[in-house]
C-alpha positions as CSV (number, residue, x, y, z in Angstrom):
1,X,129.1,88.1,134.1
2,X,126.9,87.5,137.4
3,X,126.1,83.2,138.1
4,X,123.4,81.8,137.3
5,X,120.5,81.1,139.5
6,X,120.4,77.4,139.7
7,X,116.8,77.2,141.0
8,X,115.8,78.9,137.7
9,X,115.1,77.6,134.4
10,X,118.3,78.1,132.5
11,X,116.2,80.0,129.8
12,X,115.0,82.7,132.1
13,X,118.4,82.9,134.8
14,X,120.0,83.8,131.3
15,X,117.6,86.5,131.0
16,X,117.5,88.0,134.3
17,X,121.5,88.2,134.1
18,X,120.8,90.3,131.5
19,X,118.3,92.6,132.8
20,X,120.5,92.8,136.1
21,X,123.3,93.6,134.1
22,X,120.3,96.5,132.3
23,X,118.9,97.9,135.4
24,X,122.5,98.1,137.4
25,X,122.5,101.6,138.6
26,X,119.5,102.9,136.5
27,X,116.0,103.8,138.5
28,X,113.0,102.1,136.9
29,X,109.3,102.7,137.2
30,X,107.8,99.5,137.2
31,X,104.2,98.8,135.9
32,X,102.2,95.6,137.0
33,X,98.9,94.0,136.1
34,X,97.0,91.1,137.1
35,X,99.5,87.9,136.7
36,X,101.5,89.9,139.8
37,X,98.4,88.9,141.8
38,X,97.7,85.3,140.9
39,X,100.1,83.7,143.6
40,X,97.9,85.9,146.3
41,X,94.5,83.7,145.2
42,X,93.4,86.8,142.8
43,X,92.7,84.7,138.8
44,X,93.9,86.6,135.6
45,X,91.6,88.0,133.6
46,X,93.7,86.5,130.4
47,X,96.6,84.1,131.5
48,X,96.5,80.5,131.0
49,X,93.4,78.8,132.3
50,X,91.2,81.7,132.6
51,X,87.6,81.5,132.1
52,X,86.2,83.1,129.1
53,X,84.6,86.4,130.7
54,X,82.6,89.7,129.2
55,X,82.7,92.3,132.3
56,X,80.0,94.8,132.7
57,X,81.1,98.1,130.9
58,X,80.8,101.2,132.5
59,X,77.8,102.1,129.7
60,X,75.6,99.2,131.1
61,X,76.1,99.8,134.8
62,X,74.4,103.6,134.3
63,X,71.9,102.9,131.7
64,X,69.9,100.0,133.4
65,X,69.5,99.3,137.4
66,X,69.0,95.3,136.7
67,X,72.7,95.7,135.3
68,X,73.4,97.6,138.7
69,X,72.0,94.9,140.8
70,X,73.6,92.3,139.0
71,X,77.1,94.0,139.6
72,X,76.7,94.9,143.5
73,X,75.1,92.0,143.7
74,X,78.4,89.8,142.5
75,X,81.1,92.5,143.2
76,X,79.7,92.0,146.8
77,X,79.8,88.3,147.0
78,X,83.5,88.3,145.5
79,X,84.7,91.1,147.8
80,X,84.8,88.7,150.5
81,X,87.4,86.7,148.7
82,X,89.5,89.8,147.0
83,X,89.6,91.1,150.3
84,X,91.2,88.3,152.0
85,X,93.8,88.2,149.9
86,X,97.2,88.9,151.2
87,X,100.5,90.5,149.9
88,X,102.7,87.6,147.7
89,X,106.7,87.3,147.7
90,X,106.7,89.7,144.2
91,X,104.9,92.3,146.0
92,X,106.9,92.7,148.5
93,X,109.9,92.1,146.2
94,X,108.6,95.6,144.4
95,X,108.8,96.9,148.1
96,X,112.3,96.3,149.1
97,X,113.5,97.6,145.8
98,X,111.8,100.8,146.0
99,X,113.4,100.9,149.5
100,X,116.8,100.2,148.1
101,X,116.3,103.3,145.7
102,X,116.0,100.9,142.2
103,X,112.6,101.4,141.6
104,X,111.0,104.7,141.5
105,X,107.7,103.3,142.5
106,X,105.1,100.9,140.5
107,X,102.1,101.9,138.5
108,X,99.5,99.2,138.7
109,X,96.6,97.8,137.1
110,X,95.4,96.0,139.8
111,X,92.9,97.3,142.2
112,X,93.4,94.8,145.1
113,X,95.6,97.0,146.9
114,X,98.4,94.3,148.0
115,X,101.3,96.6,146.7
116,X,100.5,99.1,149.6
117,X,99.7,96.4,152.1
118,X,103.2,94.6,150.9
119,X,105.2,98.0,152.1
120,X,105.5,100.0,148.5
121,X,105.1,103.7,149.2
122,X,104.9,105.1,145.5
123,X,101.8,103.4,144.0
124,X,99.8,104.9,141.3
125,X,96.4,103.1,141.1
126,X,96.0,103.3,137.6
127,X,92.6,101.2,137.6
128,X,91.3,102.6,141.0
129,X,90.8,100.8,144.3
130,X,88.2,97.9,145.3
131,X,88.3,99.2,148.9
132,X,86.7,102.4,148.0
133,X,83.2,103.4,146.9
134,X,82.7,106.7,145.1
135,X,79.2,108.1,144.2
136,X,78.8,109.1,140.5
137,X,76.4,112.1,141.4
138,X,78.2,114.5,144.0
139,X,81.9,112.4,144.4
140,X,81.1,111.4,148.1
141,X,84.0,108.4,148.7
142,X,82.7,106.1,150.8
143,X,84.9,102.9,152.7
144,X,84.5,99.9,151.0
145,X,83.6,97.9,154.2
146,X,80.9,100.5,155.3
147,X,79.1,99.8,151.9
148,X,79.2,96.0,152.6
149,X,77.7,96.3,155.9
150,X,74.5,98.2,154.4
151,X,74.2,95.7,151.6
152,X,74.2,92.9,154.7
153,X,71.7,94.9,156.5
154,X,69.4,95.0,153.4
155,X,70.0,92.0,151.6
156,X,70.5,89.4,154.7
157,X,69.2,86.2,152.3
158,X,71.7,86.4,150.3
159,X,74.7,83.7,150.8
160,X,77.8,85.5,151.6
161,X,79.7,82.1,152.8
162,X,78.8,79.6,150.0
163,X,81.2,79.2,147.4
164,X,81.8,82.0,144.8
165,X,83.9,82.1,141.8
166,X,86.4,85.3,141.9
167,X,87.7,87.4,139.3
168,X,90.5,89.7,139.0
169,X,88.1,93.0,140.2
170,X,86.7,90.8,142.7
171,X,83.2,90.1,141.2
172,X,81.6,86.7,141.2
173,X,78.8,85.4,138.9
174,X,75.0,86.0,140.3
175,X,71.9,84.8,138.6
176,X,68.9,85.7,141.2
177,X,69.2,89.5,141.1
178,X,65.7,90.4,141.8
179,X,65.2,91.0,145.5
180,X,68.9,92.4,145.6
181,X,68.8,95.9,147.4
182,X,71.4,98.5,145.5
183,X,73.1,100.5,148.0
184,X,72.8,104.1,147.1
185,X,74.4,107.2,148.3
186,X,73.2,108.6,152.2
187,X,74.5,112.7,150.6
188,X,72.4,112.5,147.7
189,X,70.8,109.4,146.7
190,X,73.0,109.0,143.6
191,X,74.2,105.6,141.9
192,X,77.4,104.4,143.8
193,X,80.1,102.5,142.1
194,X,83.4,101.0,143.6
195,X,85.8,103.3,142.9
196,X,87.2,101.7,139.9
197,X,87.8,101.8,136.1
198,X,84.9,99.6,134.3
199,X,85.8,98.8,130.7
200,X,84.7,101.1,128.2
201,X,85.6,104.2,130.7
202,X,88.7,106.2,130.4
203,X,91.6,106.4,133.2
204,X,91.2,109.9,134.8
205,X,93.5,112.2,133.6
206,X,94.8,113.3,136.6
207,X,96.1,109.3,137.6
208,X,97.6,108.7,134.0
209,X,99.4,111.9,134.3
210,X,101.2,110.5,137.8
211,X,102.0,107.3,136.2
212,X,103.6,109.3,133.3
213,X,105.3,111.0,135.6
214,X,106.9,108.2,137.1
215,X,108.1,106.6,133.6
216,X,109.5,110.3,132.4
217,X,111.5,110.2,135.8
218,X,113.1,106.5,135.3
219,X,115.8,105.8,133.3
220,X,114.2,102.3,132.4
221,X,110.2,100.6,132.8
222,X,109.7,97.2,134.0
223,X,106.5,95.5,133.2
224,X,105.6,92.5,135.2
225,X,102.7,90.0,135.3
226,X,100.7,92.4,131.9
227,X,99.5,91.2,128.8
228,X,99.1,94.8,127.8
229,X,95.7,94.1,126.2
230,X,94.4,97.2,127.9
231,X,95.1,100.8,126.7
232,X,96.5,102.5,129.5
233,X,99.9,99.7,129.6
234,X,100.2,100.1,125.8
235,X,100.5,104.2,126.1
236,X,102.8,104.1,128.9
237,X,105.0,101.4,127.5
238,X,105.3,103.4,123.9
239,X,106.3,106.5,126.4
240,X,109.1,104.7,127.8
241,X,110.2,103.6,123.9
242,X,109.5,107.4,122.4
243,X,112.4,108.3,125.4
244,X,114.7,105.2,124.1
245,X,113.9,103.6,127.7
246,X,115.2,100.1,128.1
247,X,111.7,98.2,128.7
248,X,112.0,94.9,130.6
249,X,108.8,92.4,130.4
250,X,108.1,89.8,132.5
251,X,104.9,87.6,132.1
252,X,104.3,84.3,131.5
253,X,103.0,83.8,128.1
254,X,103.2,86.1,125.0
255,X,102.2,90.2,125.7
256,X,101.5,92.9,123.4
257,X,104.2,94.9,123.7
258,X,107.0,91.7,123.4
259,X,108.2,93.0,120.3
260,X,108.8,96.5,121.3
261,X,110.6,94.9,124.7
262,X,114.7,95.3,125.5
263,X,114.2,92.3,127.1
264,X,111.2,89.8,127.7
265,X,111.5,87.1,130.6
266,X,109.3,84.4,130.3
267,X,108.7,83.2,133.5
268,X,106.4,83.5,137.0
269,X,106.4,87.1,138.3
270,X,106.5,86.0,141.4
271,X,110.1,84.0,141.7
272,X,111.6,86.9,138.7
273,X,110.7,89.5,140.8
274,X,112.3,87.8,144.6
275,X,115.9,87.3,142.2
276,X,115.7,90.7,140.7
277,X,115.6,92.3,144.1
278,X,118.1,90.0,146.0
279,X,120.5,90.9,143.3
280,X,119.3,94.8,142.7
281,X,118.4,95.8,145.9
């Protein structure tokens, strides 16, 4: 039996003995979602704290272009903040035990992009990116920061420095809409959207498939910083359990999937992840 981290409540160093002892000499995929983010600046949608949010769905940004403006209009203003965001100590935690050969890559919900920028190579963006704008007519992809430049050039009133309340997509709460000028696409004209998945639309099939792949090919699934509220975590998680995976969970805080979990840490993702790769990697 391995020593117990000191710095660690004794709770949790109990349980991260355990999932070293787990994970020794198995590859795991490892799936994360927003609480992996909070220690970069980026809030969770659900953990504790969180303001009480209803996000735009994916129905109301095509059917109405005051729901349009209303989203560009705060998606831009909270860009500035999401994209400032750096890479935290669990991100790059995830990196150096890819590199060591212990994790087979990670499948995240987020759409900030910090596990590339924190050195993972394997990244399935489940969700989509922020830093990428797609046009829902022809499927011209656009860079994020040549969209923001346009909306600038056309909108120059509006207060890009004041201060904005982020959210986990990197949105921020607007009320005057009405002179907002929606970028739309230079090919065809179309309605662009960041190239993300609203609620109420479906993962494409061909990014759900690479995360599958990349559970099928583990031989255990770590989840970190998920509730597991959202779809997509709940059907990978019952694919690791179908293959009699050991499934690891940590998240501060209760998650749906806790009672189908091998193990559940209940702790920060942050300092979990920095003792599971000093002692794995």
């Amino acid at each position: 039996m391995t020593t117990l981290t000191t710095t660690l409540p004794p709770e949790l160093a109990r349980g991260i003995d355990q999932t070293v002892e787990l994970l020794q000499g198995r590859s795991f995929a490892v799936l994360t979602g927003a609480g992996v983010s909070t220690d970069s600046g980026i809030p969770d949608y659900r953990g504790e704290g969180a303001p009480q949010r209803t996000p735009m769905t994916f129905q109301q940004f095509l059917a109405d272009d005051r729901f349009r403006k209303r989203y560009w209009a705060g998606s831009h203003l909270g860009y500035r903040r999401f994209a400032a965001a750096h890479p935290n100590d669990g991100h790059r935690a995830l990196a150096r035990l890819e590199a060591a050969g212990a994790a087979n890559g990670v499948i995240t919900q987020n759409v900030d992009g910090l596990h590339k920028q924190a050195g993972s190579r394997k990244v399935v963006d489940l969700h989509g990116a922020m830093d990428r704008v797609l046009c829902l007519i022809c499927g011209q992809i656009f860079a994020r920061e040549a969209i923001t430049a346009r909306i600038d050039a056309a909108n120059p009133w509006l207060d890009t420095e004041g201060a904005v309340e982020s959210a986990p997509d990197g949105d921020a709460i607007v009320t005057d809409i009405d002179a907002f000028v929606v970028p739309d696409c230079t090919v065809c004209g179309g309605h662009l959207k960041p190239d993300v998945v609203f609620f109420g639309e479906f993962v494409p099939a061909e990014k759900y498939r690479e995360a599958s792949a990349l559970v099928r090919s583990a031989d255990a699934l770590v989840i970190a910083g998920s509730s597991l509220v959202v779809n997509s975590g709940i059907r990978l998680l019952e694919e690791a359990r179908r293959r009699r995976l050991p499934i690891v969970i940590v998240n501060r805080g209760q998650t749906k999937g806790d009672g189908r979990a091998t193990i559940k840490l209940d702790g920060g993702t942050t300092e979990t992840l920095v003792e599971l790769a000093e002692r794995l990697g």
